[in-house]
N, C-alpha and C positions, 0 to 999 in steps of 0.2 A: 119698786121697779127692779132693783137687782135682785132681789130675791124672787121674781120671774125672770130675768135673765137668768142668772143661776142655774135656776131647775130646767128654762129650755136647754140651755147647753148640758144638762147633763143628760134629758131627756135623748137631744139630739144623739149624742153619744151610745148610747144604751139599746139606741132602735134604729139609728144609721147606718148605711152599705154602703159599703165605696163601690168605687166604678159600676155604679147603675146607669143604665140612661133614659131618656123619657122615649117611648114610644106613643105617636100617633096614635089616638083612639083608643086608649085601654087606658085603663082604672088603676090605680094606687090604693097603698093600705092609707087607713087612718091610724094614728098612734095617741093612746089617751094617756094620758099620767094622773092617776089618782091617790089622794090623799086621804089619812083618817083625821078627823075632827078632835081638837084641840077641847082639854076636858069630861065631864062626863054627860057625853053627848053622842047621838047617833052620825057616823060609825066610829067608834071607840077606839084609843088603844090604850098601852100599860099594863103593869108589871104583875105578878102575882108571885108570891117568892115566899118558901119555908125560913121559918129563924131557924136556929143552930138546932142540930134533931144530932142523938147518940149515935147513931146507925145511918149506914146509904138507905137501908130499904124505910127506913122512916123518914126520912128525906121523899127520896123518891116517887113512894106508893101513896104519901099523905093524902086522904081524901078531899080535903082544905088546904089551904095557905094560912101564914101567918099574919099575911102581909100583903093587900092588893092597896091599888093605887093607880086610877085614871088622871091623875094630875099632877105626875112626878114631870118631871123638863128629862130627864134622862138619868142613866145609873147603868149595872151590870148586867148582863143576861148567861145564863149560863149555871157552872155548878163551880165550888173550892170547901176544900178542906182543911183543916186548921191541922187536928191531928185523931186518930182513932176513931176519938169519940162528939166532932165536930163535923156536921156536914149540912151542908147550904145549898140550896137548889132557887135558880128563879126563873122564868117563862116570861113572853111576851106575848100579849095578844095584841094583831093589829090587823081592824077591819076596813076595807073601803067598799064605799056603793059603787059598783058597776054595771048598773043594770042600763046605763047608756049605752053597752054592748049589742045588745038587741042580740040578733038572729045572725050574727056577721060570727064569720069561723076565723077565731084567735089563732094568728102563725106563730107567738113568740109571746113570752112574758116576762119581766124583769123585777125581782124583788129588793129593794136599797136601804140598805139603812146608813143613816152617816155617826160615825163613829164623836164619841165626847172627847178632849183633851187625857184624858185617862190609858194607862198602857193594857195590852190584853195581859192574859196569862194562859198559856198553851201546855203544863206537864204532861200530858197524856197525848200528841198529837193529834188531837181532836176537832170537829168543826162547828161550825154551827148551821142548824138546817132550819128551813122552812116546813111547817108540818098544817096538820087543818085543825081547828078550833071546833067547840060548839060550846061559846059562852051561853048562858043560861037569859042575857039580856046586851042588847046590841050598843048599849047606850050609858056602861059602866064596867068596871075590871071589880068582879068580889072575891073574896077568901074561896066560897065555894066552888070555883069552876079550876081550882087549880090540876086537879085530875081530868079536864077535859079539854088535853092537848095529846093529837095523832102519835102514832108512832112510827108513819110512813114517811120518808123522805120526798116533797116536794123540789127538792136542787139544796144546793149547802156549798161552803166554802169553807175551806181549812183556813183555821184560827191563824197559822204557819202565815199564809196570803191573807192576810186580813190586814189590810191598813188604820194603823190608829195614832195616824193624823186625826189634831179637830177641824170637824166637819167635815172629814173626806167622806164620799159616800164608798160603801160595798154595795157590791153587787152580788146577788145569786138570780142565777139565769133557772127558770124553773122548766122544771123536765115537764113530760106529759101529762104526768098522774098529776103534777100542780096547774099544768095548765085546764085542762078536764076540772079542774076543783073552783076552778074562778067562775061564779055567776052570771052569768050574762044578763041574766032578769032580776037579780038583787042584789045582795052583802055577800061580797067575798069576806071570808072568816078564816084568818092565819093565825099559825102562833110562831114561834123561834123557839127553838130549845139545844141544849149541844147535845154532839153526838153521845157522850157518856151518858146523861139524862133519855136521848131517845131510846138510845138500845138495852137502858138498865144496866149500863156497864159499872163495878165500881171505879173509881179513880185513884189517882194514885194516893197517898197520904203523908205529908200534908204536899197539898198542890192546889190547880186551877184550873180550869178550861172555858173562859168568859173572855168575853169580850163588853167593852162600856161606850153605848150607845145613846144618839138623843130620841126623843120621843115629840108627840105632834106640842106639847104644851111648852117648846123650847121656844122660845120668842121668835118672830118669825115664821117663814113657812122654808127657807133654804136649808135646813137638815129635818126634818118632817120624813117619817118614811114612807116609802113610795112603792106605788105598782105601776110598769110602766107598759102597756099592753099594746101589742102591734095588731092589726084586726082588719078583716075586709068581706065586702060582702060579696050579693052573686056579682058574676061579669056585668058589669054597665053600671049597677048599683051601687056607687059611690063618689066620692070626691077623690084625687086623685093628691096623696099628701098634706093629708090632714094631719093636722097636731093640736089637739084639745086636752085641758087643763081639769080637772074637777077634783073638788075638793077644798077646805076650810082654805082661807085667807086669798085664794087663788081666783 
């Protein structure tokens, strides 16, 4: 029970307008919060991360990972470098079902992750973005999908604004192209990566630009990450202030 309380209030937060008022005879949005599934299960999340590679571009451009893992509780996302000839790259895949969406035209969508006890490291004033996926299977994180994360910014937030409080949530608010990217009739498919990893930037050396997040296998479902999606359909056709829950343990 507090871990739905919890996530109402943070829901409420994320998808609330102040000074709205109700009018007589007209429709409200619904707002859904959706979760990814805990393990390797459909819809997925977790990490896929290079070990240490001599070079950025071997980092970067690796056709594979060294390292996936749908059952981690949480850990880094992001990129750091030791020195020259050390460099580390790790991605997030994280999917939810929302094809409870139907035919209803999404106003607004929120991407959360909540942050571990861990501090970030920002050398390069870097962010972390939201980008689109195409794992190769909805229902595991493998080595091979590590090169099939977007390199179009979805929304992002600067490392700078990143709170890392444990279990505070971040917020990235997703722009159009992310909200356009969300399924209405199936598996929205996200990844996370920083901005030096999206743009092929290299980084500084040695440095970091991560942030250290929980993932859906963290006990509980109150830092699970989240999509929080405001939606409505034609005029007459809905409930007016809906708040619907989907997703593992919820």
């Amino acid at each position: 029970m507090a871990a739905v309380r919890s996530t109402l209030a943070h829901t409420i937060m994320v998808a609330g307008k102040e000074k709205t008022v109700i009018v007589k005879g007209k429709f409200g949005n619904t707002t859904s919060t959706f979760f990814p599934a805990a393990g390797a299960v459909d819809p997925v999340d977790g990490r896929n991360r290079t070990a240490v590679q001599l070079t950025w571009i071997a980092a970067h451009d690796a056709a594979t990972g060294d390292f996936a893992s749908a059952t981690e509780t949480g850990d880094f996302v992001g990129d750091r470098t030791f020195n020259a000839t050390d460099f580390n790259i790790a991605r997030l895949l994280v999917l939810f079902t929302t094809s409870t969406i139907g035919t209803d035209t999404i106003t607004s969508a929120t991407f959360s992750l909540a942050n571990t006890a861990s501090a970030k490291t920002d050398t390069d004033a870097s962010s972390m973005h939201v980008v689109a996926s195409t794992p190769s299977t909805n229902s595991d994180v493998v080595v091979a999908d590590f090169d099939q994360f977007g390199t179009t910014s979805f929304g992002s937030k600067t490392i700078l604004s990143w709170t890392d409080t444990d279990t505070t949530y971040n917020d990235i608010t997703l722009n159009a192209t992310g909200i356009a990217a969300i399924a209405t009739a199936g598996t929205t498919k996200f990844g996370v990566r920083s901005g030096m990893d999206m743009t092929n930037t290299t980084p500084t050396i040695p440095g970091g630009n991560r942030v250290f997040v929980y993932f859906a296998d963290q006990a509980g479902t109150a830092t699970d990450p989240k999509l929080v999606v405001v939606h409505a359909g034609a005029a007459g056709g809905g409930k007016a202030g809906s708040l619907l829950l989907m997703g593992a343990g919820v």
